[in-house]
Every structure is written in C-alpha cells, then in structure tokens.
KOLNU-37179 format. One line per 4 residues: for each residue x, y, z of N, C-alpha, C. Coordinates in nm, 3 decimals, padded with zeros to 5 digits. Layout:
BEGIN
X:Y:Z:X:Y:Z:X:Y:Z | ...
This chain:
BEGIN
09.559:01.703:05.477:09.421:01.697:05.525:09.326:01.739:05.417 | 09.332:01.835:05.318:09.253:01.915:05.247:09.273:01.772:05.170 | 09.316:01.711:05.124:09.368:01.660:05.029:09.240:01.525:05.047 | 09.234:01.488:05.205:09.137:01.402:05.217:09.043:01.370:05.206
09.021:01.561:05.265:08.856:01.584:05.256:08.776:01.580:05.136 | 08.905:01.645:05.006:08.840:01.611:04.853:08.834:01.478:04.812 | 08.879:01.436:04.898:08.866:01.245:04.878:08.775:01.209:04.930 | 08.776:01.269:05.045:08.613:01.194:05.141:08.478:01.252:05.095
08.486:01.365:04.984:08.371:01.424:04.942:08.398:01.340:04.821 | 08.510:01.313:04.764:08.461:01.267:04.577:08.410:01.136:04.650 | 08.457:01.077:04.738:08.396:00.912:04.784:08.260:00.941:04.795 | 08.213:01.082:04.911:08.054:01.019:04.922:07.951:01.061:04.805
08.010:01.140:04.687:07.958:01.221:04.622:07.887:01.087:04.515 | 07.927:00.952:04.487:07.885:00.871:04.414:07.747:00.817:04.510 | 07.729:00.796:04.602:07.622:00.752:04.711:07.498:00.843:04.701 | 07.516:00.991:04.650:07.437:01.072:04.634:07.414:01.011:04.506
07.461:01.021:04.423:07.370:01.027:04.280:07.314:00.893:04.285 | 07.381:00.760:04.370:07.303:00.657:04.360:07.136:00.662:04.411 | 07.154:00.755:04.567:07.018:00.743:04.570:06.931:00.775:04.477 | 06.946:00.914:04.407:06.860:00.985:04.353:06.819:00.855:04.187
06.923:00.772:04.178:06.917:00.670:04.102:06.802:00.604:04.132 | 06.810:00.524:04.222:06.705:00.458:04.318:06.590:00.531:04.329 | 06.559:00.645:04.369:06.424:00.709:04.366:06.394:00.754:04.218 | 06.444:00.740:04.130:06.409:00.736:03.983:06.362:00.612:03.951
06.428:00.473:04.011:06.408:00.372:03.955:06.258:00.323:04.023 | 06.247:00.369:04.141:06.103:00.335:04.221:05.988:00.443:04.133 | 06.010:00.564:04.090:05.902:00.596:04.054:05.865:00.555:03.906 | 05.947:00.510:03.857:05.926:00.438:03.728:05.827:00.298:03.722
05.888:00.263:03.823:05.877:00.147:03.880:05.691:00.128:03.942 | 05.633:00.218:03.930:05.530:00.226:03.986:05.437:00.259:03.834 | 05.502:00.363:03.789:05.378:00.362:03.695:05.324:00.321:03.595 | 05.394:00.161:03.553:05.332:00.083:03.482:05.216:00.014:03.568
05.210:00.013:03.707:05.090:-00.035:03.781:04.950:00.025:03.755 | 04.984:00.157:03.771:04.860:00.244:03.771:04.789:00.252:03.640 | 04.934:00.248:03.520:04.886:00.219:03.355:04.769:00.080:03.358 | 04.847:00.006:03.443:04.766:-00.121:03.402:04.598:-00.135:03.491
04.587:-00.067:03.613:04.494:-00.051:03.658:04.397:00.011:03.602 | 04.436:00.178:03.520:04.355:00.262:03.459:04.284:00.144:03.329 | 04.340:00.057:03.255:04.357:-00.033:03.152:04.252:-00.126:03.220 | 04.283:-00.161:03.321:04.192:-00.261:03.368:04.040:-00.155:03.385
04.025:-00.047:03.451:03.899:00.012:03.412:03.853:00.027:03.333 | 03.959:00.084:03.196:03.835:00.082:03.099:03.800:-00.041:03.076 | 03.882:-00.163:03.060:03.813:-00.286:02.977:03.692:-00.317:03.054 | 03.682:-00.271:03.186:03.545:-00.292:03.254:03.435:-00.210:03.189
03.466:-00.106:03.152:03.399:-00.009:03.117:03.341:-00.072:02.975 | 03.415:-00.077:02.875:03.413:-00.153:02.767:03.306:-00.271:02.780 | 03.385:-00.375:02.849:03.290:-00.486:02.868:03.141:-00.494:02.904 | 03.138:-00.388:02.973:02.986:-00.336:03.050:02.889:-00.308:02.949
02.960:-00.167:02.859:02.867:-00.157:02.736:02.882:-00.210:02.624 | 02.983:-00.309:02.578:02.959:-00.410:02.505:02.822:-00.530:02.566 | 02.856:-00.569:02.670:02.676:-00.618:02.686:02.589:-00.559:02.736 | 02.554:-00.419:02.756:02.488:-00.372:02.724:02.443:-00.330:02.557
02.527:-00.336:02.509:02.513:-00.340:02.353:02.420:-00.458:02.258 | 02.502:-00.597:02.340:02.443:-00.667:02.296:02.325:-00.705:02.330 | 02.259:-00.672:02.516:02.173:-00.656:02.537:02.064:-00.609:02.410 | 02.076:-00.490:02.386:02.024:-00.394:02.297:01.985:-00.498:02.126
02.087:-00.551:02.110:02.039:-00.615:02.000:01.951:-00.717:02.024 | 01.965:-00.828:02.083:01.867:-00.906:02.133:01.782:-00.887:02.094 | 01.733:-00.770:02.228:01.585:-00.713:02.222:01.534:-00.608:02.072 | 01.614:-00.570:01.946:01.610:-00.548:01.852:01.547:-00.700:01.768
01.627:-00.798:01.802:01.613:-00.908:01.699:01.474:-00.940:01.720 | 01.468:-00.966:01.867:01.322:-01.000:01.911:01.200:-00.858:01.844 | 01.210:-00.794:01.864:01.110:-00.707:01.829:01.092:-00.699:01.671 | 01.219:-00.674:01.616:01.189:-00.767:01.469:01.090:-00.887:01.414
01.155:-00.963:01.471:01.065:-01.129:01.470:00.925:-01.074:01.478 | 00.904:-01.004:01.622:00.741:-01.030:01.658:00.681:-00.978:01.545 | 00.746:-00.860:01.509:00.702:-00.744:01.447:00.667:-00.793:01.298 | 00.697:-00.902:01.267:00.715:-01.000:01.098:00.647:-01.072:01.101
00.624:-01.143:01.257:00.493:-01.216:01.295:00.364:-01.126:01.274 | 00.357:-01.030:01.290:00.219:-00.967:01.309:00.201:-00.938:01.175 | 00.258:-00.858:01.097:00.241:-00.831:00.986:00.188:-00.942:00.881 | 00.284:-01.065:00.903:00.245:-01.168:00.879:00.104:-01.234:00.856
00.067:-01.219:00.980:-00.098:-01.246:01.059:-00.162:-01.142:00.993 | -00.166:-01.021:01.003:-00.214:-00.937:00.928:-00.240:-00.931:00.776 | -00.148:-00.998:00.729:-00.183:-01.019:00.537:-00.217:-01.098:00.548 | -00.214:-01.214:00.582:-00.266:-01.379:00.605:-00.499:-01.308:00.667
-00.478:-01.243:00.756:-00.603:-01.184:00.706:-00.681:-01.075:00.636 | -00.567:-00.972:00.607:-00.648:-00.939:00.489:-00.689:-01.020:00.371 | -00.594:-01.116:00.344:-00.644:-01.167:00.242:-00.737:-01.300:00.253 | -00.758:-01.351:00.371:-00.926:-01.448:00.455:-00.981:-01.372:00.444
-00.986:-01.204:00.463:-01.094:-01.150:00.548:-01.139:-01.003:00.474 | -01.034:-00.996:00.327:-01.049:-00.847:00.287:-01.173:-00.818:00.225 | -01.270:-00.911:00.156:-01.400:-00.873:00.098:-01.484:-00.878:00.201 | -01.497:-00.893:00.310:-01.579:-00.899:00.411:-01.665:-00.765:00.360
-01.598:-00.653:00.372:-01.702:-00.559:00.356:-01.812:-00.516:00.232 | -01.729:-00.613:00.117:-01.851:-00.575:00.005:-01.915:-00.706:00.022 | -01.916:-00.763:00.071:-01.987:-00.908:00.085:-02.105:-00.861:00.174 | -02.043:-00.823:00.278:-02.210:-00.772:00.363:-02.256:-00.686:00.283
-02.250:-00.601:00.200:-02.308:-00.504:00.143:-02.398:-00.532:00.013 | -02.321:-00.676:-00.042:-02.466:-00.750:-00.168:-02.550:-00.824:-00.065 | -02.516:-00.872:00.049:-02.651:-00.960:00.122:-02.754:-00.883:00.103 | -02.750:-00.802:00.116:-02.931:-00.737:00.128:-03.001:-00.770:00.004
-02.900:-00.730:-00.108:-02.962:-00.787:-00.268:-02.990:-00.915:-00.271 | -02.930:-00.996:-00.214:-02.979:-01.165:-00.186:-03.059:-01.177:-00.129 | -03.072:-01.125:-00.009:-03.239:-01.100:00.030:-03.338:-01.076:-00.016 | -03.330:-00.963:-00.131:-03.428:-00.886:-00.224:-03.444:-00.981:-00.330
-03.373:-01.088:-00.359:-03.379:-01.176:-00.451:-03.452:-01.296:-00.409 | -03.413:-01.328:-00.263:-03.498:-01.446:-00.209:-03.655:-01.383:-00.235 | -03.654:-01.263:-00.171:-03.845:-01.237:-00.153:-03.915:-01.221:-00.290 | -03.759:-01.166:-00.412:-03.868:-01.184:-00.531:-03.934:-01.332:-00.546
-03.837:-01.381:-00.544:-03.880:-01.554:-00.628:-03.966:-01.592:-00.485 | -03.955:-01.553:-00.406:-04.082:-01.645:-00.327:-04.255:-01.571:-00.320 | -04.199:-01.410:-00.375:-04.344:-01.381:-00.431:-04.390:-01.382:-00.580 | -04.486:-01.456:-00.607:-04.549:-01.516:-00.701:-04.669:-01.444:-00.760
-04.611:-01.368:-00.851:-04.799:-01.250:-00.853:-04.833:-01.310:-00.986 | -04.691:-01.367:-01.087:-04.780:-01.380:-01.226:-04.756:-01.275:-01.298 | -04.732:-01.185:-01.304:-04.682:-01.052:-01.295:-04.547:-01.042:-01.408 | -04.528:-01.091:-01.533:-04.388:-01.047:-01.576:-04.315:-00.914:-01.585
-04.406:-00.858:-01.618:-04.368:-00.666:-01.593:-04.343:-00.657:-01.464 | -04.413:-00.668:-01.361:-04.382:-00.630:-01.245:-04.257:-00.697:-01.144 | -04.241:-00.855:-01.247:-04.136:-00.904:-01.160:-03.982:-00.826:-01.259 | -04.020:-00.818:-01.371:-03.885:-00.767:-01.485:-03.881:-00.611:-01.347
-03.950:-00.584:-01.323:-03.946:-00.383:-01.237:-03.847:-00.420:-01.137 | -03.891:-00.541:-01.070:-03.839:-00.558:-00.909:-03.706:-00.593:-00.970 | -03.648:-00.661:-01.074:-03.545:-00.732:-01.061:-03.450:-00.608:-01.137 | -03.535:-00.502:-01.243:-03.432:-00.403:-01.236:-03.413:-00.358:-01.121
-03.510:-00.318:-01.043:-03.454:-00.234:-00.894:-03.328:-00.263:-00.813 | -03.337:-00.419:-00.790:-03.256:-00.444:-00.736:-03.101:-00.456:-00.819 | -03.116:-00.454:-00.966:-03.002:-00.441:-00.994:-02.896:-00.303:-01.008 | -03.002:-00.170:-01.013:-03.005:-00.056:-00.981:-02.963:-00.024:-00.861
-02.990:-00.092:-00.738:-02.937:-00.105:-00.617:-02.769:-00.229:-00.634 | -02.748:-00.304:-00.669:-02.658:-00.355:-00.674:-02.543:-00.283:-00.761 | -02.578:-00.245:-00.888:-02.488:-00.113:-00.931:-02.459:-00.031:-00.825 | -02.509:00.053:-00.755:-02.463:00.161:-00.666:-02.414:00.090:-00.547
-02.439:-00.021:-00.507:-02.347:-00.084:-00.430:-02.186:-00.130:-00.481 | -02.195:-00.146:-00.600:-02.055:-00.145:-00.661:-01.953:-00.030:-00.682 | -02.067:00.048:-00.705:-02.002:00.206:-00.759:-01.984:00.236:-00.570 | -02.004:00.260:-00.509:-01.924:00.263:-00.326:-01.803:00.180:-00.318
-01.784:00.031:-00.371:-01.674:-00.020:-00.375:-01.578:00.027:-00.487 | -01.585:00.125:-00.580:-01.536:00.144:-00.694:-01.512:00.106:-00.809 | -01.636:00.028:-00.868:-01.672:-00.038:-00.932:-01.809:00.025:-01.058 | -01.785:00.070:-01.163:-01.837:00.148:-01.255:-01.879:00.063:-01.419
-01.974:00.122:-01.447:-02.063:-00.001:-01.530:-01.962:00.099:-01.673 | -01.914:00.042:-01.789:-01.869:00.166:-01.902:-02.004:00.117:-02.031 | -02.010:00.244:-02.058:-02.136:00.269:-02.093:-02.107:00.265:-02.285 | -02.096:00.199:-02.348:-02.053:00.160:-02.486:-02.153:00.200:-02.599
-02.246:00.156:-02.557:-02.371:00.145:-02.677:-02.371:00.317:-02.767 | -02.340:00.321:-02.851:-02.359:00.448:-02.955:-02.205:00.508:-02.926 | -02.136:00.463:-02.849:-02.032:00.516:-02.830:-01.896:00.440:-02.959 | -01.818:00.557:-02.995:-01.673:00.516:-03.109:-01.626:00.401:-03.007
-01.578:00.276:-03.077:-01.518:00.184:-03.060:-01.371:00.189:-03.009 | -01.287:00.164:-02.880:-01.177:00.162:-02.841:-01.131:00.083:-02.774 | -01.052:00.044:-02.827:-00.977:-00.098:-02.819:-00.903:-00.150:-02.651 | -00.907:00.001:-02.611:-00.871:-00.009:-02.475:-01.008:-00.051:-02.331
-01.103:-00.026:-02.403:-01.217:-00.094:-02.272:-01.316:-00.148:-02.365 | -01.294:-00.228:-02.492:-01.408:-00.254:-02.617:-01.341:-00.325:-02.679 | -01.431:-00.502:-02.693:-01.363:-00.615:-02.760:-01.489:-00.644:-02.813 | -01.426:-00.637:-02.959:-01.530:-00.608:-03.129:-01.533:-00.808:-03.088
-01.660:-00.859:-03.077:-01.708:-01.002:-03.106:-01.772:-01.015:-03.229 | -01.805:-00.886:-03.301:-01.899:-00.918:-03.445:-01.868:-00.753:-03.472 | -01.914:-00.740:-03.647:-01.882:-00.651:-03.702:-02.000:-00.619:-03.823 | -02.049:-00.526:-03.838:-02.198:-00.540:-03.969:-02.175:-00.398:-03.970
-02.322:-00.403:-04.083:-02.316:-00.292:-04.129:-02.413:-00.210:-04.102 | -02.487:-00.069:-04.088:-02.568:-00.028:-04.032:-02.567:00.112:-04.064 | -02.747:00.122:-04.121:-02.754:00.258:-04.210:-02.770:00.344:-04.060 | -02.809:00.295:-03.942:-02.827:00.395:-03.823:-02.726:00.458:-03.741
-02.569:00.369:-03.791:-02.441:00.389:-03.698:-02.378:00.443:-03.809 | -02.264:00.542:-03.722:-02.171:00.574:-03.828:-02.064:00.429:-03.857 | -01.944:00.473:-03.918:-01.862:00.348:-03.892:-01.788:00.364:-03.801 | -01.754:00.265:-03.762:-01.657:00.229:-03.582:-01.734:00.275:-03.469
-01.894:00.279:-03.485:-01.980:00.310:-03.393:-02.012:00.179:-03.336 | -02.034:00.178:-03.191:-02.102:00.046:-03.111:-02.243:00.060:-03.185 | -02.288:-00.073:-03.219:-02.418:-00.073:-03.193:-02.477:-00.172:-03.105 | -02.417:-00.262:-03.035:-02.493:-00.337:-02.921:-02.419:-00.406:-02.806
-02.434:-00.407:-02.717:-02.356:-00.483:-02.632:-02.372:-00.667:-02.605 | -02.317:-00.718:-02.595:-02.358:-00.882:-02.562:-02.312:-00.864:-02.418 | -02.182:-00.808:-02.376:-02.180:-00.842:-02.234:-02.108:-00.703:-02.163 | -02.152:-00.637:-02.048:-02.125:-00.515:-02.001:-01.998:-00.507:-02.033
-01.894:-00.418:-01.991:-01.755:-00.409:-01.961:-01.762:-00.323:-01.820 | -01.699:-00.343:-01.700:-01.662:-00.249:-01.551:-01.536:-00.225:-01.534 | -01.475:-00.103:-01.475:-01.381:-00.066:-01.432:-01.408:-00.077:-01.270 | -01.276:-00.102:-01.242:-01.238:-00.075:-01.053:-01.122:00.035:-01.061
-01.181:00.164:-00.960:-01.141:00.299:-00.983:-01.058:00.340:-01.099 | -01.125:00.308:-01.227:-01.029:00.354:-01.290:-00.970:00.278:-01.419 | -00.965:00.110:-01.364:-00.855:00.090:-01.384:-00.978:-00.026:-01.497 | -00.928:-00.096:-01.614:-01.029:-00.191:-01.637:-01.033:-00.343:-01.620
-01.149:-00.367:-01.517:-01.134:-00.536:-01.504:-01.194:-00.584:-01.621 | -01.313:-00.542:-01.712:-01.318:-00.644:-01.785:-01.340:-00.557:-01.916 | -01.345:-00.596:-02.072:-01.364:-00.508:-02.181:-01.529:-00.551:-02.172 | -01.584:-00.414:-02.244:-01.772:-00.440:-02.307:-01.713:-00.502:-02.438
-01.801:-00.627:-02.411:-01.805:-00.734:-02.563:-01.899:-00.662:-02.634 | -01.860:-00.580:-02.789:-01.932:-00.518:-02.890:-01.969:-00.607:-02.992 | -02.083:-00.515:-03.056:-02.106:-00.550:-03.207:-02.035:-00.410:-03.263 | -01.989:-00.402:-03.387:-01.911:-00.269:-03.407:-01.984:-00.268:-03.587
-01.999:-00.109:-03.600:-02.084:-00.096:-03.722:-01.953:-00.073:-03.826 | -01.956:-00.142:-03.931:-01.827:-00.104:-03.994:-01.864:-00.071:-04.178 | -01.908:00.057:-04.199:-01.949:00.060:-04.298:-01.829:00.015:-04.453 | -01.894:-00.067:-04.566:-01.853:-00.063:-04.680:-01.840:00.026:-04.757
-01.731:00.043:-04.837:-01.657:00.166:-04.950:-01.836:00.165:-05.026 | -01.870:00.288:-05.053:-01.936:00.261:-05.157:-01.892:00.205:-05.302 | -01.767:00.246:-05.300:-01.737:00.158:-05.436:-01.739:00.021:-05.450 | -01.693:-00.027:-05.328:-01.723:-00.175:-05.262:-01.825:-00.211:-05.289
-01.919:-00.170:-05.227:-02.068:-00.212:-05.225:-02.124:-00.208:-05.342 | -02.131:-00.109:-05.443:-02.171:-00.121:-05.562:-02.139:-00.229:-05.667 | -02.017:-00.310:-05.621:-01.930:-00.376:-05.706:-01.967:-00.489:-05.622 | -01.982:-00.521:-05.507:-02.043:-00.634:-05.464:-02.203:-00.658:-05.484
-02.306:-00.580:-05.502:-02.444:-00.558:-05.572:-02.464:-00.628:-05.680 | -02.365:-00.558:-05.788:-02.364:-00.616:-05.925:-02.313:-00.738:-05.952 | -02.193:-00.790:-05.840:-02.173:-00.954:-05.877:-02.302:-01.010:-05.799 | -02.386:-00.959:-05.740:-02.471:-01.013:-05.664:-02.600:-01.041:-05.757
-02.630:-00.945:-05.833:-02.720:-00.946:-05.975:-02.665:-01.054:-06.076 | -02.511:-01.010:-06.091:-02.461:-01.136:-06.190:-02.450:-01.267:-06.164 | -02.461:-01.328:-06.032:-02.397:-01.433:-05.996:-02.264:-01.467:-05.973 | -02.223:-01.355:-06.018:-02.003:-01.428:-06.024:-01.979:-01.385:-05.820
C-alpha cells in the first residue's frame, strides 16, 4: 500500500507543476498586450505633438513671409518717400523765390539782400538736415575736403594757402559729399624766381 501511495503522489505531483506551468504561461502571455497598448499611447501622444509641432511651424513660416512683406513695403517706401521731409522744408525758400522775382523794385542791392536772405535761410535749413557749408577761403589746402582746379602765386597767401573758391564744398554729418573747388597759392623758390626774372630780361 505505502508503496502506492508514493506512486499515486509521484503520479499527481507532475499535474502540479503543470499547472503552475500554465499560469506562468498565461501571465506571460498577457504582457506583451499591455506593452503594446502602453506603445500604442505614446505614438498617440507623439503623433498629437508632432502636429502640433507642425502646426507651430506653419504659423512660423507664415509670420515670416508677412513679416518680409512688410519690411519689404517699408524700404520700397522709405526710399519713394524718404526726402519727404527736407523737401517740405526748402518749399518755403521756393516761395521766397517766387515773391522775389515777381517783385520788381529795380533795386539790385536790395534784390542781391533778399536773395542772400533766403540763402542764409536755406543754409540753416540744411544744417537741420545735416548738411554743413566747409569754409576754405584763407584756410591750408587738404586734399581730403579741397580739389586744387588752379594754382598761382600770391604776395597775400602763404604757400598751400586757399585763396578763392569757384565752387562751395558740403559735408552730410560729417561725412564729405562734395570737395570746395580751390585756387591754391603756391609760392616760387626764390632762387627759382630770380632765375626765371633774368631769362625773362634775357629772352632765353
């Protein structure tokens, strides 16, 4: 009998470990589901703020564009529209110019007065835009705002002294738009001169 019972226990003793087999194999068995569900959330998750992402650029690209448009429009009129303000600011001198020439006195002094005035007024309308008259006459000659058109000699100037202007020279803040066209005094060596005298007496 004993003999059986260790038989009838080694028999059922394999049925046990099978179940516990089986409930190993079911819970295994399950949690590649839940892997793949959690997996399936994020890619939702993912997907969501990927277009929301791209949302986001869109409306980047677009605001770009407009934003290139305007700027655009904006240099396109500063540069129609950027002298506007010194332009209204000589009209009045055009005005002052119409009423000279339409008043008639006969008058050359008095019309030479009016037409300095108004150019006295048109200077200081320049000098507000930044615009400055350079003042040359008696002044040393420099090559940086002063272009020599003639050259002589002159017992009243030293040498490399201006002595006359033919045409103003102006700076804009600073900087120079145009050179003063000089006469420039450029004295001769006296040894020069003495030696050019005497061929001048001699003829040679």
């Amino acid at each position: 009998m004993k003999n059986k019972k260790e038989h009838t226990a080694k028999y059922h003793q394999p049925d046990d470990k099978k179940d516990e087999h089986d409930t190993g194999e079911k819970g295994i068995a399950q949690d590649p589901r839940q892997e793949i569900e959690a997996l399936k959330n994020k890619l939702e998750e993912k997907e969501k703020e990927a277009a929301a992402n791209y949302d986001k650029y869109l409306r980047s690209v677009a605001e770009l564009e407009n934003y290139k448009k305007r700027v655009s429009k904006e240099k396109a009129d500063i540069l129609r529209y950027g002298k506007e303000d010194i332009i209204k600011d000589i009209l009045p001198f055009m005005d002052s110019l119409d009423r000279a020439l339409e008043h008639e006195t006969g008058d050359v002094k008095a019309f030479r007065e009016g037409i300095a005035l108004i150019q006295d007024q048109l200077l200081g309308c320049l000098k507000k835009h930044g615009v400055e008259r350079i003042e040359a006459a008696g002044k040393d000659f420099d090559p940086n705002f002063h272009e020599a058109l003639m050259q002589m000699e002159s017992d009243q100037h030293d040498d490399n002294k201006i002595i006359s202007e033919m045409e103003k020279g102006y700076l804009l803040n600073g900087r120079l738009l145009r050179p003063s066209r000089v006469c420039v005094c450029k004295k001769t060596p006296k040894e020069e001169k003495e030696i050019y005298e005497q061929n001048e007496e001699t003829g040679e």
